[in-house]
C-alpha positions in Angstrom: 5.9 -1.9 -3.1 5.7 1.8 -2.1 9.5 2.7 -3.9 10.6 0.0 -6.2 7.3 -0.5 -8.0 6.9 3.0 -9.4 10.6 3.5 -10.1 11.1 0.5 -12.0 8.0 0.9 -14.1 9.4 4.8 -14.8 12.7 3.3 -15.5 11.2 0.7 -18.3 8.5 4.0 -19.3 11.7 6.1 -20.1 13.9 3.6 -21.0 12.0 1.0 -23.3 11.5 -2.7 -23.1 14.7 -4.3 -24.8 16.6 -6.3 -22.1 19.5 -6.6 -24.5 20.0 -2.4 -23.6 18.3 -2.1 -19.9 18.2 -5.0 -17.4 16.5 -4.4 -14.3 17.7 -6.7 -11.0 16.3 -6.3 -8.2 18.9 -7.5 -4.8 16.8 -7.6 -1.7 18.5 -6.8 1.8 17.5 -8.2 5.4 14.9 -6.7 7.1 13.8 -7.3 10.6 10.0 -6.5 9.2 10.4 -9.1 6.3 8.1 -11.5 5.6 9.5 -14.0 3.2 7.4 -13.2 0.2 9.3 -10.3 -1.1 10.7 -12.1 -3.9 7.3 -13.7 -5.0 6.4 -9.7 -5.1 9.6 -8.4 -6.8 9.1 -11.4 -9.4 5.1 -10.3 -10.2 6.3 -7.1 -11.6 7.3 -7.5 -15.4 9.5 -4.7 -15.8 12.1 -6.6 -13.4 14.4 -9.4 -14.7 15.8 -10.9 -12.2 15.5 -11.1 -8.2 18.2 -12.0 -5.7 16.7 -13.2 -2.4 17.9 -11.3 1.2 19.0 -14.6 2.9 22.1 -14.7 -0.1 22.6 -10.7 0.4 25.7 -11.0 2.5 27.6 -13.4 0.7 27.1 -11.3 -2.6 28.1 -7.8 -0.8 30.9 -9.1 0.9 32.2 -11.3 -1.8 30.7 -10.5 -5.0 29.2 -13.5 -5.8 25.3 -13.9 -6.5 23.4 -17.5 -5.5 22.3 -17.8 -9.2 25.9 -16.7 -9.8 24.5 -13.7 -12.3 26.4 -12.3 -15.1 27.0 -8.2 -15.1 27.3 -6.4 -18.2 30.4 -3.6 -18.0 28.5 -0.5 -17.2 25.6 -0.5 -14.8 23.9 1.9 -12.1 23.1 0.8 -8.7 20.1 2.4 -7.4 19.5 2.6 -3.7 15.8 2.1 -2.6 16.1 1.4 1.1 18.4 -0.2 3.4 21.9 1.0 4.5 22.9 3.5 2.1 26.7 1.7 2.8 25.6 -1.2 0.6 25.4 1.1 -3.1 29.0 2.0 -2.4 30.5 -1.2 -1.5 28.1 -2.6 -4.6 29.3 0.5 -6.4 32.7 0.0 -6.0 32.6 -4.2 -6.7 30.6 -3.7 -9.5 32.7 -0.3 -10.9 28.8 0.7 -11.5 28.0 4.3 -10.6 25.3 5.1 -7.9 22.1 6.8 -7.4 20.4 6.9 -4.3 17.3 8.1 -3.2 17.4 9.7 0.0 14.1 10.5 2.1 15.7 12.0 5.0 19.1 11.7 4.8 22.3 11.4 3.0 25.3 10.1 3.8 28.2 8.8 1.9 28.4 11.6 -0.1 32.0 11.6 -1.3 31.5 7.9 -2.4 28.1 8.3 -4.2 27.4 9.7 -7.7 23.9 11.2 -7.6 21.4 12.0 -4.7 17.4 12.4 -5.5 16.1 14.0 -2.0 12.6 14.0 -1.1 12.8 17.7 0.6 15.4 20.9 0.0 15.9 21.0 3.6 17.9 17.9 2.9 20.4 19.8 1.0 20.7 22.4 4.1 23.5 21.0 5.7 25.4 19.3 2.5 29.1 20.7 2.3 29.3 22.8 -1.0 31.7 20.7 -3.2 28.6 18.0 -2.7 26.0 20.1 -3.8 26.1 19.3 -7.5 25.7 15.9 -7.0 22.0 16.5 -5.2 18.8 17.2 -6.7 15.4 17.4 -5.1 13.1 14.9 -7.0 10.1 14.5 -4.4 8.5 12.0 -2.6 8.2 8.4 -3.7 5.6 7.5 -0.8 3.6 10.3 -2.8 3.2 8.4 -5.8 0.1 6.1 -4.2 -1.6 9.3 -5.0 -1.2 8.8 -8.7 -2.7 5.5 -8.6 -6.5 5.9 -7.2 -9.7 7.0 -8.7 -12.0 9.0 -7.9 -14.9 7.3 -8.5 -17.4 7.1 -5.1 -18.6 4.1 -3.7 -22.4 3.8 -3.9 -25.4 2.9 -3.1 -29.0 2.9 -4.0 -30.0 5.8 -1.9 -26.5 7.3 -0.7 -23.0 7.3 0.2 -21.8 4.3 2.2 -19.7 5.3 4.8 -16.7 2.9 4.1 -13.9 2.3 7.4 -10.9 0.5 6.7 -9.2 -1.8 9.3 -5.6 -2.4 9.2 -4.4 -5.1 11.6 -0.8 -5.5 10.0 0.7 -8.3 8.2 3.1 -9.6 11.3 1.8 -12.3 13.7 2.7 -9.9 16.5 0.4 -7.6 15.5 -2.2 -9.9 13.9 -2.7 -11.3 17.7 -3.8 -8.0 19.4 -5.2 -6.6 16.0 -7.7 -8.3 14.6 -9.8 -9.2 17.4 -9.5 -6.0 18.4 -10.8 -3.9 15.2 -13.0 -6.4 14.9 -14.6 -5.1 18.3 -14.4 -1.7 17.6 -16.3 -2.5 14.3 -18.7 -4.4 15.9 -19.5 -1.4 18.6 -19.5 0.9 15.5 -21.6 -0.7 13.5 -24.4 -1.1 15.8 -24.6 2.9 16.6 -24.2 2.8 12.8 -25.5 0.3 11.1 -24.8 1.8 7.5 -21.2 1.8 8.2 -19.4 -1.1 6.3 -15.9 -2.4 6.8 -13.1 -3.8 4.9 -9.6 -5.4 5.5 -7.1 -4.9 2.8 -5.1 -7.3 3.3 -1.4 -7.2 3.0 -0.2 -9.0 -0.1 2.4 -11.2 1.9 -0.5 -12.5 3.9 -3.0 -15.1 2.9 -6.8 -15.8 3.7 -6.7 -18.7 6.1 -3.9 -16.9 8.1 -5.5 -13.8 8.6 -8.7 -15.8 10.0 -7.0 -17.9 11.7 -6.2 -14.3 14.4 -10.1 -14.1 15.0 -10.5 -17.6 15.6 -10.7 -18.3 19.6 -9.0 -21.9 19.7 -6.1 -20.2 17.4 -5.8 -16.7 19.5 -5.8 -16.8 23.2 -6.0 -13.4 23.3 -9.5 -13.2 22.2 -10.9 -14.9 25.5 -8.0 -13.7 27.4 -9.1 -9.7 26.5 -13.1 -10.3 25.6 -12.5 -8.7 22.0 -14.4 -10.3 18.7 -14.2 -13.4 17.2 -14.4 -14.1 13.1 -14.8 -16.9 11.0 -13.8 -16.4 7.2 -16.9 -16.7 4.8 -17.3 -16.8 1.1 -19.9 -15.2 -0.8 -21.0 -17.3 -4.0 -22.7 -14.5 -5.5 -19.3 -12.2 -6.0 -17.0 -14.5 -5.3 -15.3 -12.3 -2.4 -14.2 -13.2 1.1 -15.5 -11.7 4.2 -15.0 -12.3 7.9 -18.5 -12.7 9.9 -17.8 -12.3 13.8 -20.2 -13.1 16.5 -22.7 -10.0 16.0 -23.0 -11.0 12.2 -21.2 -7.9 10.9 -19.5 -8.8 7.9 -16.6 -7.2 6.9 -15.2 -7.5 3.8 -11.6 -8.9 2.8 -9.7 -7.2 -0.4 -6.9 -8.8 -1.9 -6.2 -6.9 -4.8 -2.4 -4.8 -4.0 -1.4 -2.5 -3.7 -5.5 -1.7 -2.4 -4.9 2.3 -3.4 -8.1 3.0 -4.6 -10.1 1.2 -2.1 -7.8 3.4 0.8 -9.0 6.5 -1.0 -12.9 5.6 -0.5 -12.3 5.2 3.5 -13.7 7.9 5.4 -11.4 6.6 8.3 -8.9 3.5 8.8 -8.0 2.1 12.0 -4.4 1.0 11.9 -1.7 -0.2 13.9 1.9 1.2 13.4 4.5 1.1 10.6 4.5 1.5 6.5 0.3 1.4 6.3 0.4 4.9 8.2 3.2 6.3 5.3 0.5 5.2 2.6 -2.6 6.4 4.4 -0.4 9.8 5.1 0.3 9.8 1.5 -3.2 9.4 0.4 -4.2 12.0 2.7 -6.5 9.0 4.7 -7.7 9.9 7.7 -6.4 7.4 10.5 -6.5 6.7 13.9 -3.5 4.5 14.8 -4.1 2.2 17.9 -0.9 0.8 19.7 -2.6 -1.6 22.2 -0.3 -2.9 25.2 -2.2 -5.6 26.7 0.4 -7.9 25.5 4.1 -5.9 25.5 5.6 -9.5 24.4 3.6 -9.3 21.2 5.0 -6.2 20.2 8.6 -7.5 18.6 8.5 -5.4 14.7 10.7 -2.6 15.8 14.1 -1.8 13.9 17.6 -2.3 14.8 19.1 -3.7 17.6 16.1 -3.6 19.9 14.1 -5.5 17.0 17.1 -8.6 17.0 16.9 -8.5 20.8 13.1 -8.8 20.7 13.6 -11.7 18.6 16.3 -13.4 19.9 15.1 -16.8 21.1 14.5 -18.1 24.6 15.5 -14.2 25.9 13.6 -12.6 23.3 10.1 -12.3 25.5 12.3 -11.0 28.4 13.7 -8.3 25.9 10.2 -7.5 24.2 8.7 -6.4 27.2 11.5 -4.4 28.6 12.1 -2.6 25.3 8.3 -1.8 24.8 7.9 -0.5 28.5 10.7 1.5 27.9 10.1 2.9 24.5 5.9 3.9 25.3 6.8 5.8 28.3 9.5 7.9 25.8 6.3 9.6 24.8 7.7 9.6 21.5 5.3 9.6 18.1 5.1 6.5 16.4 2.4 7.3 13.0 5.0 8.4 10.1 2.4 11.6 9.7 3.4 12.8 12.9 6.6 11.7 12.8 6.9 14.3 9.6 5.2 16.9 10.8 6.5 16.8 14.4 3.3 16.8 16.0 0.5 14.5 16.8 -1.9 15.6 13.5 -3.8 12.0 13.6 -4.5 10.5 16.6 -2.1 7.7 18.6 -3.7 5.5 21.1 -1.3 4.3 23.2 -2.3 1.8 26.0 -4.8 -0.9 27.3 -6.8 -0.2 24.5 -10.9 -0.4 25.1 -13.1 -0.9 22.0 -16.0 1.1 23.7 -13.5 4.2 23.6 -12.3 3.8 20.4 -15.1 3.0 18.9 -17.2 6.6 20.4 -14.0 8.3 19.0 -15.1 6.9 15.5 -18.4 7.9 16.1 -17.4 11.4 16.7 -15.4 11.8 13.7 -17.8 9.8 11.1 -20.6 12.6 12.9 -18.1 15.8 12.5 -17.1 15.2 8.8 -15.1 18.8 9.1 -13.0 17.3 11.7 -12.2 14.6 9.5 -11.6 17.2 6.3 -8.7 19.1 8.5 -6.9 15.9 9.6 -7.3 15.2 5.7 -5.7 18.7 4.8 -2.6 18.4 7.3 -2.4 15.2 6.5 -1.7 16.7 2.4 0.7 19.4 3.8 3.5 17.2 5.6 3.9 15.6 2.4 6.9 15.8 -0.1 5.5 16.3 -4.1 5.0 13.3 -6.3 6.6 13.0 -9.4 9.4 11.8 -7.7 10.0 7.7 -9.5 10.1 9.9 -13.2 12.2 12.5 -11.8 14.8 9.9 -10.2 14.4 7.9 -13.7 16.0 10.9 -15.1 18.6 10.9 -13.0 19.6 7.2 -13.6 19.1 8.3 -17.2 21.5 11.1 -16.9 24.2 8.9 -15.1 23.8 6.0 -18.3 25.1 9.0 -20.1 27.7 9.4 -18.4 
């Protein structure tokens, strides 16, 4: 959602609308984070033609052949939009297509790839000089959210709603630990402040009933097992919305329009767990504090790589989880892509047997010292590449048609 959705609508912006000239397909590659409904999402946007589901990606890379067994015109670009940067060349090379391939921190391959857009010069540093003309620096494609909100305040009668986002994650292993837990820290929030109103946008691979089903008790042991909130899902006849209503009666609103841009914008703060949501929140310039609970080490199994296949493996993978999660929090490393880019801790981590009580007075703090809030919001704009990038890498797949 965050790269191939602004690229391929700059791609059909630049390029025009007749499929007989530009056809757009779109080959998804396993992830260890997937949720199954990436295709359902690739298919929604109209500017794509065709989608090739991840579970038939090895039998076309290695072999050539596609499960709908597509057709390929004679010349063709393959664009690289995340995965193994291996797979344009060996795609590249089956195909005879020339590649483009958007690099965000590095590149590799160089010799076998046609064109680089780079988010950053400094990736160019270290690129041997006969490579250099095939590199230009386009931007940052996470930076394009920014293009997409409004500006427009939320309001009401008498003043400015103070507006907290909570982002449990889209993964049962997360959902476990975090929705009863935001769900307690909203509850201790909202009764120092009872003007402060909460919403969940919820991830677009992730439905209503699922979602509540994490805040229901007989569902979630961990609820009773820990002592955080409970939550039934409500519907509200009046504006036909969603809302979960725990055991306090604080209603927090559920938003299932993505990607939920404008509505991250309006948050004075989000409470989130790990992964892409921190990227977007960065890239908005969101101020977050990102909560990494440990109560339950075998719930945490979404990292990448090897350690991520181990975690899942079954039978062994609980044994695995736990030993690579006690391993990996006492690295001290950073987890929050913001700090990850800037190298320091500019938005808080919480890392440990997370207590609602605490996190919940370390809302209170910020939501009462709005300039703390306004210089996490500033570094938060600096560690960013500039936007612009999906037109600028357009161009460059433009450029390589030409060729």
């Amino acid at each position: 959602m965050t790269w191939v959705r602004p690229v391929v609508q700059q791609l059909r912006q630049q390029m025009g609308e007749d499929r007989s000239q530009i056809r757009i397909s779109v080959v998804l590659s396993p992830c260890p984070h997937a949720t199954g409904k990436e295709v359902e999402i690739a298919r929604s946007y109209p500017e794509i033609d065709r989608v090739q589901a991840a579970k038939d990606f090895w039998k076309f890379l290695l072999l050539g052949k596609t499960a709908e067994n597509w057709d390929w015109r004679e010349s063709g670009i393959v664009i690289f939009l995340g995965g193994d940067q291996i797979f344009p060349v060996i795609i590249g090379h089956r195909l005879d297509y020339r590649t483009v391939v958007y690099a965000e921190w590095d590149a590799r391959w160089h010799g076998w790839i046609d064109r680089f857009g780079v988010m950053k010069p400094e990736i160019i540093a270290g690129i041997p000089a006969k490579y250099a003309h095939k590199f230009t620096v386009v931007g940052d494609l996470m930076a394009e959210v920014s293009k997409e909100i409004a500006t427009e305040e939320i309001k009401d009668s008498s003043h400015t709603i103070e507006l907290i986002g909570l982002l449990p994650g889209s993964k049962p292993a997360k959902l476990s630990q975090g929705v009863p837990l935001l769900l307690a820290i909203a509850e201790k929030v909202h009764a120092i402040n009872p003007q402060t109103r909460f919403v969940i946008p919820v991830a677009p691979t992730l439905d209503l009933p699922t979602l509540a089903r994490f805040g229901d008790p007989q569902q979630n042991p961990l609820i009773e097992q820990l002592g955080w909130a409970s939550a039934k899902l409500k519907f509200k006849d009046e504006d036909s919305s969603y809302f979960l209503i725990t055991g306090t009666g604080l209603q927090v609103e559920l938003h299932t329009t993505a990607p939920a841009y404008d509505l991250l914008s309006q948050c004075r703060l989000c409470l989130t767990t790990v992964g892409a949501n921190t990227a977007e929140l960065g890239s908005l310039a969101v101020p977050m504090i990102v909560l990494i609970p440990t109560q339950e080490l075998d719930a945490m199994r979404a990292w990448d790589g090897l350690p991520g296949l181990l975690a899942n493996l079954p039978g062994v993978g609980s044994a695995f989880a736990k030993a690579i999660n006690w391993i990996v929090l006492r690295q001290g490393r950073l987890f929050a892509w913001p700090n990850i880019w800037a190298k320091a801790e500019i938005v808080p981590e919480l890392v440990g047997q997370l207590q609602p009580a605490s996190v919940a007075e370390m809302v209170i703090d910020f939501l009462n010292h709005p300039e703390k809030l306004d210089a996490m919001r500033d570094r938060l704009r600096s560690v960013r590449g500039d936007a612009g990038a999906a037109q600028k890498l357009a161009q460059l797949v433009g450029e390589e048609i030409s060729n």
